[in-house]
N, C-alpha and C positions, 0 to 999 in steps of 0.2 A: 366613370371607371372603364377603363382599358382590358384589362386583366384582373386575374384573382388569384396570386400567391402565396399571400403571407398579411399576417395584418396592417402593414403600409398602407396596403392597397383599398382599403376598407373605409379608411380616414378617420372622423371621427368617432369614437367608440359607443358614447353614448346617442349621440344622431343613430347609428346604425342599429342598436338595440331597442331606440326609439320606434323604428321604421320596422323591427324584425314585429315588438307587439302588435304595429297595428296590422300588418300583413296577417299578422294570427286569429286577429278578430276577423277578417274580411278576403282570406285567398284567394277571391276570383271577381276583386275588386278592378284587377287589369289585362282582365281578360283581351281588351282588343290591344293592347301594348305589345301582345308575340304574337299578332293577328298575321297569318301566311309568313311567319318566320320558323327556323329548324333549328332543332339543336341537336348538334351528333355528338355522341358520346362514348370513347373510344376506352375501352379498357383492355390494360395488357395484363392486368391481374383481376381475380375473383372479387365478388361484391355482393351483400347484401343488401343493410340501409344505404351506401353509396347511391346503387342502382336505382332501388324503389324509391328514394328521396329526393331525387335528382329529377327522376322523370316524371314523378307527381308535381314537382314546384313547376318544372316548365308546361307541366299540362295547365294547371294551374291560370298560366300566365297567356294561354290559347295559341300553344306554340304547338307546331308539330317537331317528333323525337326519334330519330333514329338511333342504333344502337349498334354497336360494332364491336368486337370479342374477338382482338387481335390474336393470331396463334390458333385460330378454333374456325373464326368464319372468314377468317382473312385469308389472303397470304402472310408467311412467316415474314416479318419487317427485319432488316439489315439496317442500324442506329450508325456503325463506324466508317467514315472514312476511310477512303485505301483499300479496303478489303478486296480481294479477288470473292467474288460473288460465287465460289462453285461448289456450296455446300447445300444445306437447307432451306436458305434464306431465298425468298424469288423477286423480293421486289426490296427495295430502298426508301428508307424513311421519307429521304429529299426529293422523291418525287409523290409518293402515295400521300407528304400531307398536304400540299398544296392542291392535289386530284381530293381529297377530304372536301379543305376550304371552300372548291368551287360548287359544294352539293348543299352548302349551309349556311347558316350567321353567324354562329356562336358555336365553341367547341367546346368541351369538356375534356379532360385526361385523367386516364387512373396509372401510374406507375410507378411501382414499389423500387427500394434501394435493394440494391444484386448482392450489398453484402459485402464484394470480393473484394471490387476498389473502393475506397474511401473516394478518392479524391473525382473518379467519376460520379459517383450517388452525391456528392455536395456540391458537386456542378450542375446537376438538375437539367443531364443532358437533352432526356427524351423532351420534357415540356417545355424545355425553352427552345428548341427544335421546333415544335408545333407555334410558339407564340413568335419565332422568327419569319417563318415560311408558310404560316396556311394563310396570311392575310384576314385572318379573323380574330376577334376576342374571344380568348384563352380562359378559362379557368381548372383551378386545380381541382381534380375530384382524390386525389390522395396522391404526394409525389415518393421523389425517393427521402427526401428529409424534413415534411413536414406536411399535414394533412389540416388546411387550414376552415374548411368546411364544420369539422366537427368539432374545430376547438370555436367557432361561433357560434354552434351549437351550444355547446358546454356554456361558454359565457351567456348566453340569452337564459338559459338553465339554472347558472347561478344567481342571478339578475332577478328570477321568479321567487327563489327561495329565499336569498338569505334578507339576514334580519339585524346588521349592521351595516354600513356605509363600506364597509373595509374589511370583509371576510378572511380570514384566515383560512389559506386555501392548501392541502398539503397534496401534492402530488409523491403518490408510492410506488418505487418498484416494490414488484412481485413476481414470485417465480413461475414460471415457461417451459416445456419442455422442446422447443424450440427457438431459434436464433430469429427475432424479432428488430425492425430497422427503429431506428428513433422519431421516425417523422411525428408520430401523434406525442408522445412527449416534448419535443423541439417544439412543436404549436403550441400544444395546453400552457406551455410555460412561456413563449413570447408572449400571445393573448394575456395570461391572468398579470404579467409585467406591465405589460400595455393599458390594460383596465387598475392599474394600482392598487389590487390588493397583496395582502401579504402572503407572500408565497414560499412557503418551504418546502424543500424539494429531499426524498431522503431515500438511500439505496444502499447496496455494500458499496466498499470501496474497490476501485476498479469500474465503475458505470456512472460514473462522471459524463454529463452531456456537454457540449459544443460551448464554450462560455459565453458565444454569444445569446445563447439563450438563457442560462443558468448561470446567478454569478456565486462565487466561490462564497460568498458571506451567506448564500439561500442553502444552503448544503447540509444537511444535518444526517449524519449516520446511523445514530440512533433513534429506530424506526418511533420506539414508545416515546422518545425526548418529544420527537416531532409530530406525533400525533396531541399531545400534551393543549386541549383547549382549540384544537380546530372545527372549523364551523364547517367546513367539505374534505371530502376523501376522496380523492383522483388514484384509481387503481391501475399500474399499468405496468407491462413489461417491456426491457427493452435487452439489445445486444452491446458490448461494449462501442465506444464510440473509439478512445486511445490507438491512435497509429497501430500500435503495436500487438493490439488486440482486438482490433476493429472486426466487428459482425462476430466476434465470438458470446459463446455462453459462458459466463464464468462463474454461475452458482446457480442454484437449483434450489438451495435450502428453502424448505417448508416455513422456516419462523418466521419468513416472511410474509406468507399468506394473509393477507385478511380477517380476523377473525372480531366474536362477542366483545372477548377478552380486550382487544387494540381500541374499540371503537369505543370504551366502556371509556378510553384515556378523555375522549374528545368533547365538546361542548355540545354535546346530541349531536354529533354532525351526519350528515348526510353521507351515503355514500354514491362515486361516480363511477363509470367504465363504460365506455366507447362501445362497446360490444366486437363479434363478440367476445366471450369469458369462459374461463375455464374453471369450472367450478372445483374447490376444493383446493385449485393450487396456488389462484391469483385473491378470490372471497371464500369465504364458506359460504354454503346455503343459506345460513339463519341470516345472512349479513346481507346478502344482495335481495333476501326475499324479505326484508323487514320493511317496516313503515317509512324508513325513511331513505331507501333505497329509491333514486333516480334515473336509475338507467332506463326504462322504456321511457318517464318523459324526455328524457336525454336525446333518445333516440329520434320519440315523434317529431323532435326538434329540427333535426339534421332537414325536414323539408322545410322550414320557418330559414332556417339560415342559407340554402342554398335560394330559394326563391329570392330575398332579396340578394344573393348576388347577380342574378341571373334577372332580374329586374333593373337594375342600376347596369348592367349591361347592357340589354334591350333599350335603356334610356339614352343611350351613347351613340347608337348605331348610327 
């Protein structure tokens, strides 16, 4: 493995879930595998599990980690072409990442969708920038359209729990009081496609995701229809995706929340969420703090799936 985008990259599904268990019984099984090798990890946005997940699997891996905190310890980075340089910006992507490359092995990137343009945030300018020009293996640590870290997560997660071959898997919007990019949406739902279970996907109308990920037949509007016998509950908010509405918020309403009531529809299912969460408007309390709430294994997880990326990386060099 090259790179780490999107689930292509990953290959087999279950080989790689295969590899994520036994990594979990044994992480420091390869240790001399990232022996006097670096991995630098650039984020141009905020991180929790990202961060701590990240740099526990490559320690993990007996690698050393640098960390960098574009905007904050950097210079401010200039992404466009053309530009006359005479604002805030002091140095330029095309030369700062190749100056990166030469300090490491292996690169990491966190950068979120702007929102403003569609057609820039789906071109996945900044990291495919970095996997052009630093001369290193790339992986994504959260892009502008899709965070595929944590939907390997989630899949290793469901892989533990459930208790048929073919989960019924419902990914929900829920309401936000902020404009939210699709990327972890856009994954959870390539992934759980990719992995063949059944996936219905269900939101107002108007937040329709990308059909490459979501096809028109997984669509269900009716939040209670689609909860109706699901074995997981993927909670998540996002902004509109449509041209014409794109990075907008277009509902807020509460009845979408999470609640006793919705999950009472489901087959005992589980509930999911990336973290993190806003309580009371995306779950209730009773629902993310119940028995069968997954979100911190979800979470522990996020070091299990980046370790084998970043292991099958190491393996390539």
């Amino acid at each position: 493995m090259k790179k780490f985008t999107n689930v292509a990259d990953i290959g087999n599904l279950k080989e790689a879930v295969a590899e994520a268990l036994e990594v979990k019984k044994n992480r420091f099984a390869w240790t001399e595998l990232g022996r006097n090798k670096t991995l630098l990890m650039i984020f141009f946005n905020s991180s929790l599990r990202t961060r701590l997940s990240t740099q526990k699997a490559a320690m993990n891996l007996g690698m050393n980690v640098m960390v960098l905190d574009v905007n904050q310890g950097a210079w401010k980075l200039e992404t466009e072409r053309g530009v006359v340089m005479d604002g805030d910006k002091a140095e330029h992507l095309l030369e700062a990442i190749p100056v990166m490359g030469s300090y490491c092995d292996i690169i990491g990137v966190r950068s979120f969708a702007g929102l403003k343009n569609k057609a820039e945030d789906y071109e996945e300018r900044v990291i495919e920038q970095f996997i052009r020009y630093s001369g290193r293996p790339v992986f994504s640590m959260e892009a502008a359209t899709g965070h595929p870290l944590q939907s390997f997560a989630d899949l290793i997660t469901i892989e533990e729990h459930k208790t048929v071959a073919r989960p019924k898997v419902v990914l929900t919007w829920a309401p936000h009081p902020k404009a939210l990019p699709q990327a972890v949406p856009n994954s959870f739902a390539e992934w759980m496609n990719a992995a063949d279970y059944e996936l219905v996907v269900t939101h107002p109308k108007g937040y329709e995701l990308d059909p490459r990920f979501v096809r028109p037949e997984q669509i269900e509007y009716d939040q209670r229809k689609a909860f109706e016998g699901a074995d997981f509950i993927y909670a998540k908010n996002w902004s509109a995706f449509a041209d014409e509405n794109y990075g907008a918020v277009l509902s807020t309403d509460r009845d979408w929340t999470v609640d006793a009531e919705k999950m009472a529809l489901t087959n005992n299912a589980y509930f999911m969420h990336c973290l993190p969460v806003r309580r009371n408007m995306i779950v209730t309390d009773d629902v993310i703090e119940s028995e069968r709430s997954l979100v911190i294994p979800e979470a522990a997880n996020r070091e299990i799936s980046a370790q084998v990326v970043i292991k099958r990386l190491l393996e390539n060099l």
